[in-house]
C-alpha positions as CSV (number, residue, x, y, z in Angstrom):
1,X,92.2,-29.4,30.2
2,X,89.9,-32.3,30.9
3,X,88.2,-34.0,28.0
4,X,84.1,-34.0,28.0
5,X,82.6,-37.5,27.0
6,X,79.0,-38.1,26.4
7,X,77.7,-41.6,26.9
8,X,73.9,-42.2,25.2
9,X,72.7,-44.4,27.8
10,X,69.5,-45.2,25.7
11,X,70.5,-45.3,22.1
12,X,67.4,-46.1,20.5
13,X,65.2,-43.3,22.8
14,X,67.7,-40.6,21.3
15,X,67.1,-41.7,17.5
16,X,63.3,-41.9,18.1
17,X,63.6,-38.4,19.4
18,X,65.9,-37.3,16.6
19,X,63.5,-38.8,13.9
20,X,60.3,-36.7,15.6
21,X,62.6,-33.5,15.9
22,X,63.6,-33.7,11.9
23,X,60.0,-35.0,10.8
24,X,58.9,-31.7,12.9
25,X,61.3,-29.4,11.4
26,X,60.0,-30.6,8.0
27,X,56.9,-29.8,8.8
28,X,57.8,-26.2,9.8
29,X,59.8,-26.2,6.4
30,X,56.7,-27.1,4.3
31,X,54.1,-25.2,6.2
32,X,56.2,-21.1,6.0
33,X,58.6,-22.1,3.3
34,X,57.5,-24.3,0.5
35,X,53.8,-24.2,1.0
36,X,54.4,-20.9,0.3
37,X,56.5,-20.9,-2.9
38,X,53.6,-23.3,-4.2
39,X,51.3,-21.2,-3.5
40,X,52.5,-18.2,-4.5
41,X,53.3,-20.6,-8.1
42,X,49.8,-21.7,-8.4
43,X,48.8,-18.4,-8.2
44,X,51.1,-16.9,-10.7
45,X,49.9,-19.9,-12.7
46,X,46.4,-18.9,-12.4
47,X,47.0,-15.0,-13.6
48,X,48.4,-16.9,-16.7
49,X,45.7,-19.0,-17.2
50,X,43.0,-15.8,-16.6
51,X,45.3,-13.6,-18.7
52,X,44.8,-16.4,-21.7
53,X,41.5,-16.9,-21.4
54,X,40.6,-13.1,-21.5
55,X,43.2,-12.3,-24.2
56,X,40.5,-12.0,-26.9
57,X,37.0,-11.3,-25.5
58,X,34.2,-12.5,-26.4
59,X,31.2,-9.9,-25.0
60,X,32.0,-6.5,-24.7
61,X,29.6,-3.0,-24.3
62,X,29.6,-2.2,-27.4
63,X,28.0,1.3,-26.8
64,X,26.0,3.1,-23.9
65,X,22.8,5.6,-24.6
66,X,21.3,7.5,-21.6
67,X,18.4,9.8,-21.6
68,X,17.8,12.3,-18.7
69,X,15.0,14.1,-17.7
70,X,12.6,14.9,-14.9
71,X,8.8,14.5,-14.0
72,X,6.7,16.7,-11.8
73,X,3.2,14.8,-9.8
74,X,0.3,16.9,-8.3
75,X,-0.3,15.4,-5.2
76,X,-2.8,18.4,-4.0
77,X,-6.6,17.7,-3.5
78,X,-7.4,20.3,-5.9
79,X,-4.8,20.1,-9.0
80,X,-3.7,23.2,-7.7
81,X,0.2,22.8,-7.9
82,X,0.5,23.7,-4.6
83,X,1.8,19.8,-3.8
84,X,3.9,18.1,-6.1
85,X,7.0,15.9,-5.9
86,X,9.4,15.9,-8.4
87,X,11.8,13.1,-9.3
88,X,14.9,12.8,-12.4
89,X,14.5,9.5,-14.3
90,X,17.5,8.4,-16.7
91,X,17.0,5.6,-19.0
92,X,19.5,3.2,-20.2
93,X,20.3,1.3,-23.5
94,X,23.6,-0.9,-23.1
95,X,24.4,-2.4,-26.4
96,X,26.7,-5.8,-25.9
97,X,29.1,-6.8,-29.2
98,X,29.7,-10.5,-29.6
99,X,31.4,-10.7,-32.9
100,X,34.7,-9.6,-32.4
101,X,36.4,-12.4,-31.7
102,X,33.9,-14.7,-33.3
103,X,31.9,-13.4,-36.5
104,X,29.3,-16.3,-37.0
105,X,27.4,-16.9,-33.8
106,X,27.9,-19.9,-32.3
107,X,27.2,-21.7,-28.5
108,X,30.2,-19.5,-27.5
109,X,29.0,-15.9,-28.4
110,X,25.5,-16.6,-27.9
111,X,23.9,-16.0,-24.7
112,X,21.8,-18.6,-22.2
113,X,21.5,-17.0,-19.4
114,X,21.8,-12.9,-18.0
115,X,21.4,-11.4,-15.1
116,X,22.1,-8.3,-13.2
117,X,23.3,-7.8,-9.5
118,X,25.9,-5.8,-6.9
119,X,23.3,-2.5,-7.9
120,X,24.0,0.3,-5.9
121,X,24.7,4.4,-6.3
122,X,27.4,7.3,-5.5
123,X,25.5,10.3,-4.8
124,X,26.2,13.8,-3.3
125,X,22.7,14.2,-1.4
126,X,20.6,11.1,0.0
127,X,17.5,13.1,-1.1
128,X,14.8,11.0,-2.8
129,X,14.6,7.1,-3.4
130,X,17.2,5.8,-6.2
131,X,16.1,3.0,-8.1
132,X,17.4,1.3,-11.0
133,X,15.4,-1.9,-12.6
134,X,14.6,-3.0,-16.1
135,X,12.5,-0.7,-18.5
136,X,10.3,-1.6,-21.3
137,X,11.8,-0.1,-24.4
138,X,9.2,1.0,-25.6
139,X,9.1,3.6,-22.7
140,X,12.2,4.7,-23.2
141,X,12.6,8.5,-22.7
142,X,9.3,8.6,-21.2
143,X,8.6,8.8,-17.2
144,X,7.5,5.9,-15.9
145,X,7.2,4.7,-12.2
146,X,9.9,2.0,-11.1
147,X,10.0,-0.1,-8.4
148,X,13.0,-2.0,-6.7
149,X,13.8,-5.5,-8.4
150,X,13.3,-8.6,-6.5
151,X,16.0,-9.2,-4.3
152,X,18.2,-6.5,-5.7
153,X,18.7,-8.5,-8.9
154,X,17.3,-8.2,-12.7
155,X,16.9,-11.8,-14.3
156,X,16.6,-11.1,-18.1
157,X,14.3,-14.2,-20.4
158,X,16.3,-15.1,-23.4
159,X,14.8,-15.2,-26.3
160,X,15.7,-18.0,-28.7
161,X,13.3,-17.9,-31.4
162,X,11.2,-15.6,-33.6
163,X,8.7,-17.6,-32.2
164,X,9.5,-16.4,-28.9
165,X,9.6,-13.0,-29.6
166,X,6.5,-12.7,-31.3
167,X,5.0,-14.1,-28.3
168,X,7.1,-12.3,-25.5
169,X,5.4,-9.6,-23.1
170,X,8.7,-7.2,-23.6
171,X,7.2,-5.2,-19.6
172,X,9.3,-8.2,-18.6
173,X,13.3,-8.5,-18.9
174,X,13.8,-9.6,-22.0
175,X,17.4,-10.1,-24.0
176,X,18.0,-11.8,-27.1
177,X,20.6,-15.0,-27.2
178,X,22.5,-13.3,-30.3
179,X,22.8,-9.8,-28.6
180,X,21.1,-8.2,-31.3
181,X,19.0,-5.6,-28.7
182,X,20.0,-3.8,-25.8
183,X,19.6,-3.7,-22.3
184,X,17.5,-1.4,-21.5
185,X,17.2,0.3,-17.4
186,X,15.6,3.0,-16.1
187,X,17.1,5.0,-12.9
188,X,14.7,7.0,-11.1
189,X,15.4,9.0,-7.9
190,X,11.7,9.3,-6.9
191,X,10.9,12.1,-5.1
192,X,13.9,13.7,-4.6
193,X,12.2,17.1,-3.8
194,X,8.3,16.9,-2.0
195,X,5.8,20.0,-0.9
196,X,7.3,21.5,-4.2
197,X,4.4,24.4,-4.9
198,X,4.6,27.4,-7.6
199,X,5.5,30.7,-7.4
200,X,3.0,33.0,-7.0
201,X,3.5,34.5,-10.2
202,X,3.5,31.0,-12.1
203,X,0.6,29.4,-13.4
204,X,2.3,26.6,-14.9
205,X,4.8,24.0,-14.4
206,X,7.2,22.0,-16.7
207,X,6.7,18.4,-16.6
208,X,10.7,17.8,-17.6
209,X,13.9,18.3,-16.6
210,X,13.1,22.2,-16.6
211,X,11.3,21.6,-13.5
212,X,14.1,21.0,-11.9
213,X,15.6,24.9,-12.6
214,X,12.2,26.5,-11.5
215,X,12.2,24.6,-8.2
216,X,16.1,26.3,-8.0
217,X,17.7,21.8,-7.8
218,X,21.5,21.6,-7.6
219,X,22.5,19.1,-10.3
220,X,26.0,18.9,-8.1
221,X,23.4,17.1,-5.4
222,X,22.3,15.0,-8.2
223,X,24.7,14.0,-10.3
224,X,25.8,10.3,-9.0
225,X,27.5,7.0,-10.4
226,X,25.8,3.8,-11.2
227,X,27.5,0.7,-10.0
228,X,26.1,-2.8,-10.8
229,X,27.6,-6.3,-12.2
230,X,26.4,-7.8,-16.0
231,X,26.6,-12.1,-15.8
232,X,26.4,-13.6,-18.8
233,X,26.6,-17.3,-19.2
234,X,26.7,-18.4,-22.7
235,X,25.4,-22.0,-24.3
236,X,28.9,-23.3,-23.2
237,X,28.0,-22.8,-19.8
238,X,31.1,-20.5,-19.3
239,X,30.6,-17.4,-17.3
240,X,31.2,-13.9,-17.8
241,X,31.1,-10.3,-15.9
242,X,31.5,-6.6,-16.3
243,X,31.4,-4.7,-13.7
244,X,29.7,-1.3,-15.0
245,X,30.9,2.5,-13.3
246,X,28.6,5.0,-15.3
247,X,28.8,8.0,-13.5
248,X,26.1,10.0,-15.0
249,X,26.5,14.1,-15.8
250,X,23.2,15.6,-15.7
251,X,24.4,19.2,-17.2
252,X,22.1,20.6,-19.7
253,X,18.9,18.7,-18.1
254,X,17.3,22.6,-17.2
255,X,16.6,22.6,-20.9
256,X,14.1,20.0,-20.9
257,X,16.2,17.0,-21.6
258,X,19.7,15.4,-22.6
259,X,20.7,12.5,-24.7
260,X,24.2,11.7,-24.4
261,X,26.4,8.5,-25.7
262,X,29.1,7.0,-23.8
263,X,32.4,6.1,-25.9
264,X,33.3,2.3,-24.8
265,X,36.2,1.8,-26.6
266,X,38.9,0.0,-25.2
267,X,39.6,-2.9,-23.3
268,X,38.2,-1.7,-19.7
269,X,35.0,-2.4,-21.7
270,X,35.3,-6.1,-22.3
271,X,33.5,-8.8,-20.2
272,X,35.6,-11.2,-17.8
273,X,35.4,-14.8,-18.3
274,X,35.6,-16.6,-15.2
275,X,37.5,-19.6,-14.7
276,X,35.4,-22.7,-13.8
């Protein structure tokens, strides 16, 4: 059996070639191996790191109050009823707690900045125009017009002072920095039924959420869910979010009117502080 020999005529070609082919392979290594186990470390790090900061929160919804109801507008020439459209308003108080973590208030549980954004709605019927913006509370439980918020966000003024708030137009979004009143929205799906006329042997109408059983409305096509995102930043500059699901139940509204209060305890109702 004859022997094989191998005879590197160019020596230092074959190492420069040999250095490119391991400086290649490392790159390979580092690029689907241990770029991977870093980053795959960096992100368990980070779940840490949100996990600890979130561990005890400091804004949560403390409570929800909703009040549903419907309105009925002649639109006919004559006031005859033989025109109207009727829409279903529900108004919105969303109480925010900032003192369980912290009891005194302080730049950390003390708000500089709110907003709300991400608005949209789960519904069973696309009948009417649904609209959810910020509502005077003074008008709450009351039927009021809405119209869409600018640029499908509602920035709230923070109100610092009793100074300020003896001089605030409360028409406008208005919250105070200790969290000490509500948010209050109004929802309205604005003619959700039009060309609605009485019965011949009706000469009246209900002007509440009994119209809505005389003009025979499905509450199954009504019912929906209200999606939209709170921001809070407080006077630490440190940022915050709940993302709100309310899915609202309209059942009982034939009798005029219902009131309900949402149970928020747990912590699926606390706020999410972002990492800067």
């Amino acid at each position: 059996m004859k022997n094989f020999k191998f005879k590197i005529k160019n020596v230092k070609l074959a190492f420069a070639i040999l250095i490119i082919l391991s400086v290649i392979l490392l790159i390979l290594y580092y690029n689907f191996v241990f770029s991977s186990v870093l980053a795959k470390n960096k992100f368990a790090n980070q779940m840490i790191e949100i996990s600890d900061e979130n561990e005890n929160a400091i804004f949560n919804i403390q409570k929800i109050l909703l009040y549903s109801s419907a309105n009925a507008i002649d639109n006919s020439d004559n006031q005859s009823l033989s025109n109207m459209s009727l829409s279903q308003y529900t108004d919105l108080s969303i109480y925010i707690d900032n003192s369980q973590t912290v009891s005194e208030l302080t730049d950390e549980n003390t708000v500089k900045e709110l907003y709300i954004d991400n608005i949209s709605f789960d519904a069973n019927s696309n009948n009417g125009t649904k609209i959810l913006n910020y509502k005077n509370p003074l008008n709450f439980g009351k039927y009021q017009d809405i119209n869409f918020s600018e640029n499908g966000r509602i920035d709230f003024k923070i109100v610092n002072t009793n100074q300020e708030n003896e001089n605030n137009n409360y028409d406008e979004p208005t919250f105070y920095t200790d969290c000490s009143n509500p948010i209050t929205l109004g929802y309205l799906n604005k003619d959700l039924l039009t060309n609605y006329s009485i019965s011949d042997n009706s000469k009246s109408v209900s002007f509440n959420g009994k119209v809505l059983k005389e003009a025979n409305v499905d509450l199954e096509n009504i019912n929906y869910t209200l999606n939209f995102t709170i921001h809070i930043v407080n006077n630490l500059n440190q940022n915050f979010t709940y993302n709100m699901k309310l899915p609202v139940d309209l059942d009982g509204i034939y009798d005029g009117y219902v009131y309900k209060g949402k149970t928020t305890s747990g912590s699926e109702y606390n706020f999410f502080k972002d990492l800067n």
